[in-house]
LUMVO-600468 format. One record per residue: x, y, z of N, C-alpha, C, O in turn; residue number from 1; chain. Coordinates in steps of 0.2 Angstrom, whole numbers. Example, Ala and Ser with C-alpha at 12.3 -4.5 7.8 and 13.67 -1.06 7.14 Angstrom:
2
    n.X    n.Y    n.Z   ca.X   ca.Y   ca.Z    c.X    c.Y    c.Z    o.X    o.Y    o.Z  num  cadena
     66    -28     39     62    -22     39     66    -16     39     71    -17     42    1       A
     64    -11     35     68     -5     36     64      0     39     67      6     40    2       A
//
This chain:
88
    n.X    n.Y    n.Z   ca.X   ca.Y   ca.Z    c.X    c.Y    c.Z    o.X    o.Y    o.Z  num  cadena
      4     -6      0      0      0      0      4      6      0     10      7      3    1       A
      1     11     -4      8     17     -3      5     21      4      0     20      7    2       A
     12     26      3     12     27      8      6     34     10      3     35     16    3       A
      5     38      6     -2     43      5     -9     39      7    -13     41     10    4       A
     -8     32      3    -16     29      6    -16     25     14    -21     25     18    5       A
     -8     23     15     -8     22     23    -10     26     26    -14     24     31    6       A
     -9     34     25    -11     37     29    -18     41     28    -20     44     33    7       A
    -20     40     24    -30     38     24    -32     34     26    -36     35     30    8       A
    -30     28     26    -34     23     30    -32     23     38    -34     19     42    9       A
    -26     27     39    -26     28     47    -29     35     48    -28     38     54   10       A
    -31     36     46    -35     44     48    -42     42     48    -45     45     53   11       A
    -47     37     43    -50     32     42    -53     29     50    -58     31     53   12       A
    -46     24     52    -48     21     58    -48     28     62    -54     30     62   13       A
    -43     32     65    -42     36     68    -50     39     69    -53     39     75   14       A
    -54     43     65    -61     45     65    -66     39     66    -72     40     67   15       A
    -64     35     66    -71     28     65    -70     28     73    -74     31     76   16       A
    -64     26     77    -62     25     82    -65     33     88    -68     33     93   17       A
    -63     38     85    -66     44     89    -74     45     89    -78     47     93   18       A
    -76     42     83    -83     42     82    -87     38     86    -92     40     89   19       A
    -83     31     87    -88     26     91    -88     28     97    -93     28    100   20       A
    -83     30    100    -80     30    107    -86     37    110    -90     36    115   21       A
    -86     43    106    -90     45    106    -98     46    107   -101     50    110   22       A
   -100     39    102   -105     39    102   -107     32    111   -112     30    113   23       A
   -102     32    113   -104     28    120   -104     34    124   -108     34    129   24       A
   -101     39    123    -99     42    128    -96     42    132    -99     41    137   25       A
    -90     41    131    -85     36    134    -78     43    133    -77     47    129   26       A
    -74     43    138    -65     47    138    -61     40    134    -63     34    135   27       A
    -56     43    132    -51     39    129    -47     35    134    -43     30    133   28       A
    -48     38    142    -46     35    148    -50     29    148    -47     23    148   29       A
    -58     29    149    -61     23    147    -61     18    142    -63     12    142   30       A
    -59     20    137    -59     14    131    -52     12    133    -51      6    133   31       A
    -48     15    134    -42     11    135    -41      6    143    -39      0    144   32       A
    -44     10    148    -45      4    153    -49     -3    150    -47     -9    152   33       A
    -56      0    144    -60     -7    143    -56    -10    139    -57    -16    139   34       A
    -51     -8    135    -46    -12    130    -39    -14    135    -34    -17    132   35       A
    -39    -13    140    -32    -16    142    -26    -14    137    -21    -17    135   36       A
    -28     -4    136    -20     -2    133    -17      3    136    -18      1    142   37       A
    -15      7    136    -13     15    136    -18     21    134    -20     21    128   38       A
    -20     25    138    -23     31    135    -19     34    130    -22     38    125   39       A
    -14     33    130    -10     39    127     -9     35    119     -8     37    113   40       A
     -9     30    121    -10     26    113    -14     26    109    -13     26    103   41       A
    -22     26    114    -30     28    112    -27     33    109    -27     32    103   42       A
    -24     41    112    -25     46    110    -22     47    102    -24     50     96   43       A
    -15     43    103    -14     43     98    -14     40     92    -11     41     87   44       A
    -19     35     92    -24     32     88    -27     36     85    -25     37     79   45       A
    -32     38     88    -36     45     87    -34     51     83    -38     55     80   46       A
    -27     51     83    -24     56     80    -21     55     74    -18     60     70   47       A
    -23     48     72    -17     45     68    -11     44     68     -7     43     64   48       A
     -9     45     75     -1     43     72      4     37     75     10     36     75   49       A
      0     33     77      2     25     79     -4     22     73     -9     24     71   50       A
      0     17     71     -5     11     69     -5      3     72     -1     -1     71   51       A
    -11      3     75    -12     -4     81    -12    -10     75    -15    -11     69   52       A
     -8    -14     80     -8    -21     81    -15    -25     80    -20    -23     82   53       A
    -14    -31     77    -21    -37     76    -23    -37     83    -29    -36     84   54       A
    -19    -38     88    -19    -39     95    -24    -32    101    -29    -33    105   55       A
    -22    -26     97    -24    -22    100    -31    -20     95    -36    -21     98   56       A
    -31    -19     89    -37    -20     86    -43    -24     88    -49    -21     88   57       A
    -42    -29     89    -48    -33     93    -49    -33    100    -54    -36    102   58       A
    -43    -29    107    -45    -27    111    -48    -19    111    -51    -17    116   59       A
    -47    -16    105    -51    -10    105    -58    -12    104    -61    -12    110   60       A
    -61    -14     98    -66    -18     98    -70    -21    102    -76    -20    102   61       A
    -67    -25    106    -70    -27    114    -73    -21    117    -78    -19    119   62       A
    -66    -16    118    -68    -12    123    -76     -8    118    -80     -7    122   63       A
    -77     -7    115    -80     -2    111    -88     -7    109    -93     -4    106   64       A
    -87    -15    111    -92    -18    111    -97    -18    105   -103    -18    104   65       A
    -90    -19     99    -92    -20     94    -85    -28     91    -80    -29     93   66       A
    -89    -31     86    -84    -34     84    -80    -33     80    -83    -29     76   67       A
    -73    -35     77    -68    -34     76    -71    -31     68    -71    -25     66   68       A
    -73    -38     65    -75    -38     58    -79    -31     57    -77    -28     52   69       A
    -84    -30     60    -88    -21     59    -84    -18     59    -83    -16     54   70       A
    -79    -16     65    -77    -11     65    -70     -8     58    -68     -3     57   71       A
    -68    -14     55    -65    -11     48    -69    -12     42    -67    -10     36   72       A
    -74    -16     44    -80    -12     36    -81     -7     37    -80     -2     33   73       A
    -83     -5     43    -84      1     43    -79      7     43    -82     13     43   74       A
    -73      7     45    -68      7     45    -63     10     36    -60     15     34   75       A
    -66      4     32    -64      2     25    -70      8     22    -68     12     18   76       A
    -77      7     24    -80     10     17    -80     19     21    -83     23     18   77       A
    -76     21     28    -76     29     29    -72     30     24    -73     35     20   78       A
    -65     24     22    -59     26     19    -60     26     13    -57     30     10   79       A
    -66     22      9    -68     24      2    -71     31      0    -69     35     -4   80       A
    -77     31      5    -80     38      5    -75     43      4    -75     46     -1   81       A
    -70     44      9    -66     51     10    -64     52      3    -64     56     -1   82       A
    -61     45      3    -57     44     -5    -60     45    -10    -56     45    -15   83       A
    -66     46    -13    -70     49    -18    -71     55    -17    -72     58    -23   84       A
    -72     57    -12    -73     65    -10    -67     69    -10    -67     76    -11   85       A
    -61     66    -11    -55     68    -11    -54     72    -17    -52     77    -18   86       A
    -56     67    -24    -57     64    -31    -59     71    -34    -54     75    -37   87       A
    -65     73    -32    -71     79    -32    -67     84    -35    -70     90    -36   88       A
//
């Protein structure tokens, strides 16, 4: 993958990840205690600028109570959208 779409599709997770998180109403302190990570990892997930692990991928998921496989379709088709609007 080059490296300009790597960083859409972490920008991608990064808003899918803030989005859900928010929609629990949940702090980044929270989702990271319910994932068993680091908040500051959360944060910088959120920021784009870590890209997680299979391992922490499906502990984010847990925490966010959603499963693994949703959260990168849905994950996958922000990053189509953005990427067609980009196109425009």
């Amino acid at each position: 993958m080059k490296t300009a779409q790597n960083l859409e599709l972490m920008r991608a997770f990064a808003a899918e990840l803030k989005a859900r998180r928010s929609e629990l109403g949940i702090s980044q302190e929270e989702l990271a205690h319910r994932s068993d990570v680091n908040r500051t990892f959360v944060a910088k997930l959120e920021l784009a600028q870590n890209q997680p692990t299979l391992t922490v991928l499906l502990k984010l998921a847990g925490g966010l109570g959603v499963e693994l496989p949703e959260l990168l379709q849905v994950t996958l088709k922000r990053y189509k959208t953005e990427a067609r609007l980009s196109k425009k």
